[in-house]
N, C-alpha and C positions, 0 to 999 in steps of 0.2 A: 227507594234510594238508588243512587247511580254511580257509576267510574266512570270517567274521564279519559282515554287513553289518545295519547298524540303520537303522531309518527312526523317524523321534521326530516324535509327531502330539503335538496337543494333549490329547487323550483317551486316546490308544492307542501304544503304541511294538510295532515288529515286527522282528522278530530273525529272522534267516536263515542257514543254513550251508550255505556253497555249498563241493563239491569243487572238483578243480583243472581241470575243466572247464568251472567256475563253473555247475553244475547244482546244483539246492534240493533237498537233502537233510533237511531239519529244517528249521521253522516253528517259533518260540513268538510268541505276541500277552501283551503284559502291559496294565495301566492305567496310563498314565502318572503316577508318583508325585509328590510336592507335598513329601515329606520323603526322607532318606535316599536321593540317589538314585545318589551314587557306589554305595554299598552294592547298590541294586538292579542296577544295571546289573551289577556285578560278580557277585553270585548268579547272574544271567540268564547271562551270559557263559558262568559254569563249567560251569553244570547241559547245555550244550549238547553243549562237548566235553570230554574229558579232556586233562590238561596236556599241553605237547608238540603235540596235534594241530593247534592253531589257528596257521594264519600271518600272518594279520592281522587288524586289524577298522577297517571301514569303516564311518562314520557321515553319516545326511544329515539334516538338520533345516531346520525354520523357520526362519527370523530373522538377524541380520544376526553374520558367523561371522570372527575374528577368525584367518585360515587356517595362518601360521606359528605362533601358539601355541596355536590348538585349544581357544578359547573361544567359546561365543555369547556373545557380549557384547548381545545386544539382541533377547527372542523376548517378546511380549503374552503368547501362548498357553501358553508353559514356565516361566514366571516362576525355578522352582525351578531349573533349568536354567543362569540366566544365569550370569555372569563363575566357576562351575566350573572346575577345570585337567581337562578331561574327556580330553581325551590325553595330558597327563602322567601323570593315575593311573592310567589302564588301560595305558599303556605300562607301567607300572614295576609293575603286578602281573599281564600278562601275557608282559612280555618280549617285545612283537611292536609291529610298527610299528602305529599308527592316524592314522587322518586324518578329518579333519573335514571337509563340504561342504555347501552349500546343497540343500535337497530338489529344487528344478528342478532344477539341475546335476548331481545325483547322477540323474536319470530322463534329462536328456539323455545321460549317459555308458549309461543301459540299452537306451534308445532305437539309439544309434549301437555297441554290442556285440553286442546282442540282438534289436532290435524293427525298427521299417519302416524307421532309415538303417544297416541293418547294410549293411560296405561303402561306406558313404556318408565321404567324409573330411572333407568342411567341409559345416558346417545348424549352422544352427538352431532350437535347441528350445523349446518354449510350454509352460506349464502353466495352464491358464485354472481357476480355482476362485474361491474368496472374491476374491482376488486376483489376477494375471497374474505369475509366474516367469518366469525365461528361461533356459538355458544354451546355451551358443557351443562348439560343436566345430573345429576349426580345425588341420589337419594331421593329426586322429586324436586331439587332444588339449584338452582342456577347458580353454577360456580363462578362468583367474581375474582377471586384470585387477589393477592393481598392486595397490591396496588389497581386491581381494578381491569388489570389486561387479562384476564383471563379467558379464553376460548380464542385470542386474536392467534388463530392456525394457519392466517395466511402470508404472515412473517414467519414460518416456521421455516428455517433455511432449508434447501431442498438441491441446489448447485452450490458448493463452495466457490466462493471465491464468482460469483454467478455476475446477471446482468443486476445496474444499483436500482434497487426500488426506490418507490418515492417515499418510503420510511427513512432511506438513506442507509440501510443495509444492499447487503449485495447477498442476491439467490436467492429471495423470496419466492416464496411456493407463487406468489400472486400476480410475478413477473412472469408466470411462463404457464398458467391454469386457468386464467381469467377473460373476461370481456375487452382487458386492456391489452392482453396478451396475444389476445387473435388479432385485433384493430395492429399491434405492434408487425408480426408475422407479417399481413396482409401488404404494409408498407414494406419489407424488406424484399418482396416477391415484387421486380418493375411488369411483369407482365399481369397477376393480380392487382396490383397498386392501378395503373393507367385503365382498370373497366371498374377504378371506382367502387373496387366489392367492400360490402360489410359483412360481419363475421357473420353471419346470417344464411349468405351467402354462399359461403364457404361449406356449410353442413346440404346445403341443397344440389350443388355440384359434386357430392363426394366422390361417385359415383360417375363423375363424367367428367372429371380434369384430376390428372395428376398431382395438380398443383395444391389444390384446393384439399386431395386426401393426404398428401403428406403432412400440411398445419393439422390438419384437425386427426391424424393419428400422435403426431408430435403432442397437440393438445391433452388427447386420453390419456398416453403414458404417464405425463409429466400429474394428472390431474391422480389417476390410480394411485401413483409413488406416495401424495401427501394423505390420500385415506387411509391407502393401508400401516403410515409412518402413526398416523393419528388410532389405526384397530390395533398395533403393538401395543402401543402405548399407555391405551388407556381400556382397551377390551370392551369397549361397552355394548351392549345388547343392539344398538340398532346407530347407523350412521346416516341421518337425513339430509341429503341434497336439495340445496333451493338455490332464490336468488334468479335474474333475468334469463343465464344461460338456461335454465330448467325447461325457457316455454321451448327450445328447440332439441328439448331432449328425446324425442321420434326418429332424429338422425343419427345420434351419439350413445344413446343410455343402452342399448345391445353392447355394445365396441367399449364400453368402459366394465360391464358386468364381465364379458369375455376375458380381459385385460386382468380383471381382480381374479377371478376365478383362476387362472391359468398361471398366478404369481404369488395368491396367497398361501400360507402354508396352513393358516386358521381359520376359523369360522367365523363369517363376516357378512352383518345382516343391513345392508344400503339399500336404502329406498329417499324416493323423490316425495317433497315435500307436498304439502295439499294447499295450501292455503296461500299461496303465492303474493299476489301485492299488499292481502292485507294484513299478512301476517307481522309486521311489526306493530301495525296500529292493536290489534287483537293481542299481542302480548305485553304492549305498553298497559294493558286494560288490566292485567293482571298484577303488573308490580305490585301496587300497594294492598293484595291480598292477600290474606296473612295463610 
């Protein structure tokens, strides 16, 4: 018997069949489609196992997910995607439970089964990319929160009255901690902006442009402030850093421990994530196991 776990990008959707080990037997990558996309999914699905084999299928997406009925109601990047009954049709044409979750939430469930909090029964997990995810482990179990927001830490105000996110709040931790934050920086600097740096860039220079080290201490600070608001708060055993910015954390992850260490007044156990790109396919595998 098998799971199903989907991970749904903007460009690319990845499909997983994990045994009852929850070990990855079969990989497909498709394009994420713009029509037809019950239909695809449903192709993808069969072509993986034969009837009977699958016992459920786990999905984790972008955007903001609608958990008792298994809608995204709200993804920029999926357009096609939105207000779908995507777990009602594939329940009723595979006959097997499915569940819908947010992509951080389905990587903090891979993180705490699989990756650095295996073991671990309450953290906190981070996905730092364009934007800042979050999901909250708590008892072994992934806190949704009544209406479904639960673990979204990167709307946690963090400036009053700050720059307006694209939630449409003002001072989002995710306007001034993120992948979209440094891309934003990089443009306000004309002498960074005109050599065309990516934030990338920015951590390779730190060390050899002035410019370059003040974004990326700017960055740490602002990024320390929403951990340690998040280790007040909630005290958990372990805070897991993921997400795109992680693969250049050789440049940063000293200067952010420093930062914490030198401001916290508690004991505060942050480490970087393991399981990096396929951790939300890998935690989608898990939804629907009990």
């Amino acid at each position: 018997m098998y799971t199903i776990g989907i991970d749904i990008g903007g460009t690319k959707i990845k499909f997983g069949m994990f045994d009852e080990q929850n070990k990855i037997v079969k990989v497909e990558v498709i394009k994420t489609p713009k029509e037809a996309v019950l239909e695809t999914m449903i192709e993808t699905i069969s072509a993986m196992g034969n009837e009977g084999e699958i016992q459920g299928i786990g999905i984790a997406t972008a955007g903001i997910i609608d958990i008792e009925k298994g809608v995204i109601t709200s993804a920029a990047n999926i357009p096609a995607f939105v207000n779908l009954p995507l777990k009602t049709s594939l329940e009723m044409e595979f006959h097997v439970p499915v569940m819908i979750a947010n992509d951080a939430n389905s990587a903090a469930l891979a993180e705490g089964n699989e990756g650095v909090a295996k073991k671990v029964s309450n953290f906190i997990s981070l996905t730092i990319g364009t934007g800042i995810g979050g999901g909250i482990i708590q008892d072994n179990k992934l806190v949704h929160g009544t209406s479904g927001f639960g673990g979204e830490a990167g709307h946690m105000v963090i400036v009053h009255n700050g720059r307006t996110c694209g939630c449409g709040r003002k001072g989002c931790w995710e306007t001034y901690a993120s992948g979209r934050a440094l891309e934003r920086m990089i443009q306000e600097n004309p002498a960074l902006a005109s050599k065309k740096m990516q934030p990338k860039d920015l951590f390779l220079n730190y060390n050899s442009n002035d410019a370059c080290k003040e974004i990326i201490d700017t960055f740490v600070d602002y990024l320390s402030v929403g951990i340690l608001n998040l280790q007040y708060t909630m005290d958990p055993e372990m805070i897991v850093v993921g997400g795109g910015v992680i693969d250049s954390s050789d440049h940063w992850w000293h200067l952010l421990q420093e930062k914490i260490t030198a401001t916290s007044t508690i004991p505060i156990n942050i480490r970087q994530a393991q399981l990096k790109n396929d951790a939300s396919m890998i935690g989608a595998g898990y939804l629907t196991k009990k």
